[in-house]
C-alpha distance (Angstrom), angle and dihedral (degrees) to the residues before:
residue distance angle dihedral
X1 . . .
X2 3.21 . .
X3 4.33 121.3 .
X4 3.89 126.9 -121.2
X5 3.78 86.6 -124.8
X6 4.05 140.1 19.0
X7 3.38 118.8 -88.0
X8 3.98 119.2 -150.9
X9 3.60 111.2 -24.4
X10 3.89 114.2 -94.3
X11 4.31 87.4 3.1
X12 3.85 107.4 172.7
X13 3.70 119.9 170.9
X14 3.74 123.7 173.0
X15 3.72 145.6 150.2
X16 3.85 109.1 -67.4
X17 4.12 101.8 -138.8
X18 3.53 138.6 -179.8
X19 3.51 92.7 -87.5
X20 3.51 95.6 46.9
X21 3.41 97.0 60.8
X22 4.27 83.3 55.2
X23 3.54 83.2 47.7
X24 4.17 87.9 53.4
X25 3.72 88.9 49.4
X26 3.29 97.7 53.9
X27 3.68 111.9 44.9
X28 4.10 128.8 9.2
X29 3.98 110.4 -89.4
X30 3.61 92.3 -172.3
X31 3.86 85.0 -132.3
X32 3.99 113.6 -169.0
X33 3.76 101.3 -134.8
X34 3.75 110.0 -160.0
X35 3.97 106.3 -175.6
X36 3.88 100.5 -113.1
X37 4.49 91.4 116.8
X38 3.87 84.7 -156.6
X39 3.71 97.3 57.5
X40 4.04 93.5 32.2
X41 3.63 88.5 54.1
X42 3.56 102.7 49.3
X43 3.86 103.1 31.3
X44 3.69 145.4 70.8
X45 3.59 102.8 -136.0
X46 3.89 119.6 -172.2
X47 3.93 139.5 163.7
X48 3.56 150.5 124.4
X49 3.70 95.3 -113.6
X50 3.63 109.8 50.7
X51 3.89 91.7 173.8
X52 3.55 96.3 63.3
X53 3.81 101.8 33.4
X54 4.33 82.1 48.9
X55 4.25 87.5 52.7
X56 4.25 91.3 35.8
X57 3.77 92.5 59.1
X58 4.01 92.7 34.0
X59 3.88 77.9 81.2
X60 3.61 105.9 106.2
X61 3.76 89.9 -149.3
X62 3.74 91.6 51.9
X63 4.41 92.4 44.9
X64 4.01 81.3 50.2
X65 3.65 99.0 53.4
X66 3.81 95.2 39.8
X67 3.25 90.2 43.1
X68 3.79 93.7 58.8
X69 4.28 96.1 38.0
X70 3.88 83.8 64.0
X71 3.85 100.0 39.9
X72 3.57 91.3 52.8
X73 4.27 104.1 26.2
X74 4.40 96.8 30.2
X75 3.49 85.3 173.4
X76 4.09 99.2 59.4
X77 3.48 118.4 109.2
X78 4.18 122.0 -158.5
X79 3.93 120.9 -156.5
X80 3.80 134.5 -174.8
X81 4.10 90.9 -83.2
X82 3.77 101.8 19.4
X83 3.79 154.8 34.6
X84 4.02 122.0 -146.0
X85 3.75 110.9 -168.9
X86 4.16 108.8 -167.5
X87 4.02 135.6 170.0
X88 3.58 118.9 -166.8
X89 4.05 98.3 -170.9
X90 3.88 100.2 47.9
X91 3.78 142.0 98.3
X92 3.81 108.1 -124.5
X93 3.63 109.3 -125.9
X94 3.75 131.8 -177.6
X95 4.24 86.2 -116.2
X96 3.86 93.6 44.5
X97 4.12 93.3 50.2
X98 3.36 88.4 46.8
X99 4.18 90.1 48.5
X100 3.34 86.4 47.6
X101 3.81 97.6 53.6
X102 3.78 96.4 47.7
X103 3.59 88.7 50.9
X104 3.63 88.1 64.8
X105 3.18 104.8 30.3
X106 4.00 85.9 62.7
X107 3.22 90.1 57.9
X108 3.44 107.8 48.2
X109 4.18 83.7 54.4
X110 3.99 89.8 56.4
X111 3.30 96.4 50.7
X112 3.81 93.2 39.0
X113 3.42 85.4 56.0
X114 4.09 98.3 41.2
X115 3.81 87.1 49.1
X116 3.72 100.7 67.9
């Protein structure tokens, strides 16, 4: 899904796994930490504007709907002009595409809507 406008400059959000957090130990991520523990703990947050990606996902509409794209799709990534939702271990079904879409497509309207 792609948005109607960028987001943060250089935003990258993504499932924060065990090797990850090697990854973290071994060379500098420049990870944008932005006080929610729930969303620090379980994501890879990047960007060139820490500010503004700390205030965008302040939103509690925005934490909710990111919060649920990588609870149910771990494997999704979200960049400054579009959100890629993927499961390696699943059937693809008409209902679970669909799922999937409306998933993102909820949160590209939040943080269409938080980014103005």
């Amino acid at each position: 899904v792609q948005c109607t406008r960028p987001w943060p400059r250089g935003l990258q959000l993504w499932s924060e796994t065990g090797l990850e957090k090697m990854r973290k130990r071994v060379r500098d991520l420049n990870e944008v930490e932005i006080g929610d523990e729930e969303m620090d703990n379980k994501l890879i947050i990047r960007g060139a504007l820490a500010v503004e990606i700390k205030a965008l996902l302040a939103a509690p509409q925005v934490r909710e709907e990111v919060l649920r794209l990588f609870s149910e799709w771990p494997e999704s990534m979200l960049s400054d002009h579009w959100i890629r939702c993927e499961q390696s271990e699943f059937k693809a079904t008409k209902t679970m595409l669909e799922k999937m879409l409306q998933t993102a497509l909820a949160l590209a309207k939040v943080l269409d809507q938080a980014a103005r």
